[in-house]
N, C-alpha and C positions, 0 to 999 in steps of 0.2 A: 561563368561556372555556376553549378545550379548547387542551392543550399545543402547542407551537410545531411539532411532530414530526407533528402530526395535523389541523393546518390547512390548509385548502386553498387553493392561491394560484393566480391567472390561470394560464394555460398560453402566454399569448402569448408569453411570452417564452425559450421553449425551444427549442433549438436546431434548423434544419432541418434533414433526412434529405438526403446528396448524391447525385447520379445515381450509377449501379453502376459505371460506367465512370470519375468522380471514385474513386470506396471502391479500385475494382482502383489505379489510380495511386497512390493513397497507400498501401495496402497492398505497392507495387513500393517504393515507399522507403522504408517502416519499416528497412531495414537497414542505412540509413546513418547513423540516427537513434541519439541515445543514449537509452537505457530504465535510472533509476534504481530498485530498488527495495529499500524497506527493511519493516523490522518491530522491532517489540518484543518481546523474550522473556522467560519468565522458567518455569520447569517444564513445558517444552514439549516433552521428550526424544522424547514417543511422537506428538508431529505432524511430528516434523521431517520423517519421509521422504512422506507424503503434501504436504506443502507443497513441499517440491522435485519432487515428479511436477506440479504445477502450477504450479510458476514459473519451473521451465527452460526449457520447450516456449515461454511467452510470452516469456521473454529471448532464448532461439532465435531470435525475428526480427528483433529489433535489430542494431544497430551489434556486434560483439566487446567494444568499448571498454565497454560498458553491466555494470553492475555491481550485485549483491545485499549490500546493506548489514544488516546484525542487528544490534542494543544487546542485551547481556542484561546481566541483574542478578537477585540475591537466587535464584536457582536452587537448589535443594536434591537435584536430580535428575541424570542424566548429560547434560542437554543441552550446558553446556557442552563438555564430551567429543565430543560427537555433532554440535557444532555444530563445531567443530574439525576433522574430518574429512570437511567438506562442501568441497571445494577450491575452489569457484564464488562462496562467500561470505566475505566481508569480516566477522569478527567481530570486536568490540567488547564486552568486557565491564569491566562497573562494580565486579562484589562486589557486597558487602550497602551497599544505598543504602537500607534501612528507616530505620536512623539518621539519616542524611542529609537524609532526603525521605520521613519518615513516613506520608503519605498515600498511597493507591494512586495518586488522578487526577494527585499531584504528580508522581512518579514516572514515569509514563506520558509528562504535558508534557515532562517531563527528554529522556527517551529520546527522542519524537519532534520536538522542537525539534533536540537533538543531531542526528541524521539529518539534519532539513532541513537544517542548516548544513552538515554534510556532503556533502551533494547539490546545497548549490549551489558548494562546490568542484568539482566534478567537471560542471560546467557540463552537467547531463542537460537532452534534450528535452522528458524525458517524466519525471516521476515516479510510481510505484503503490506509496501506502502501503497495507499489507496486514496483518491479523492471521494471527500466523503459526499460532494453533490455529484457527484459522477459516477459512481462506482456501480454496476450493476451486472460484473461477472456471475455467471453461475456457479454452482457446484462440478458442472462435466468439464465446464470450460477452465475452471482453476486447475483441475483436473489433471487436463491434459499436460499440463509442464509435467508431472511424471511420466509422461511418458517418454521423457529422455533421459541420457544416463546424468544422477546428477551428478559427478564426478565432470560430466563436460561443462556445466553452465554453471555461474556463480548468481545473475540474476535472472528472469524470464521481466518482460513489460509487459503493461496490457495494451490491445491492440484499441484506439479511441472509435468509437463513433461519432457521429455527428460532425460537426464543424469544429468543436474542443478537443487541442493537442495540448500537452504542455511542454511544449519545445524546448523550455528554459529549463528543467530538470535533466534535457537530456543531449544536452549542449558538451561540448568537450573542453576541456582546463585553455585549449588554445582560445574557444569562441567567448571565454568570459573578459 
């Protein structure tokens, strides 16, 4: 049997495409809306400033109120520094949590559980969790998730390039 990531499932049940004239109306009120978004960090000094040329322009159409949440931990590089100096983001750091929380995936769970809980203070309408060395969605391409009704979908993923999946975030309660 071929892994859970490579099976193929009905399609009936995916969301439908709204008329163009529903996408423009809800694209007129993305900016009342709040846009939570967060990442994990951890030696990501030399992504930071590509990551913020792609997740300003998409916070750019929300609510003001909408906010860029980061966890770092165990860094060895100047991100911390570099992450300090981004005035648009809320940073959070741990220190060395190797101790703590030994394993990578544990780690990972830590910081993004942290966040959700974070984000559900701050009552967003929207949350996009993003890897912050990886993240290089557009603006048409974020985009595009409105273009379904959101009433049908609860989250949209991003579709990975290159050889980086992260399989483990999206694993089912039975695969853990």
């Amino acid at each position: 049997t071929r892994p859970f990531f490579e099976q193929e499932y009905p399609q009936t049940n995916l969301p439908q495409r709204i008329s163009n004239s529903s996408y423009q109306n809800i694209l007129h009120q993305l900016h009342s809306l709040r846009l939570i978004i967060v990442a994990c960090a951890r030696n990501v000094e030399k992504d930071i400033e590509n990551y913020r040329s792609h997740v300003e322009p998409i916070i750019d159409l929300f609510h003001p109120s909408s906010r860029i949440l980061i966890f770092e931990s165990d860094s060895k590089d100047k991100t911390v520094e570099k992450l300090y100096q981004w005035p648009r983001a809320q940073v959070y750091t741990y220190g060395n949590m190797m101790k703590s929380h030994p394993g990578r995936t544990d780690r990972l769970a830590f910081c993004r559980n942290t966040l959700l809980n974070k984000t559900r203070d701050l009552k967003a309408d929207y949350i996009l969790v993003t890897d912050l060395d990886a993240f290089s969605t557009a603006v048409p391409a974020f985009l595009s998730n409105f273009q379904y009704n959101i009433d049908d979908w609860s989250v949209m993923t991003t579709a990975s390039s290159g050889a980086y999946s992260d399989f483990w975030a999206l694993r089912t309660l039975s695969d853990s």
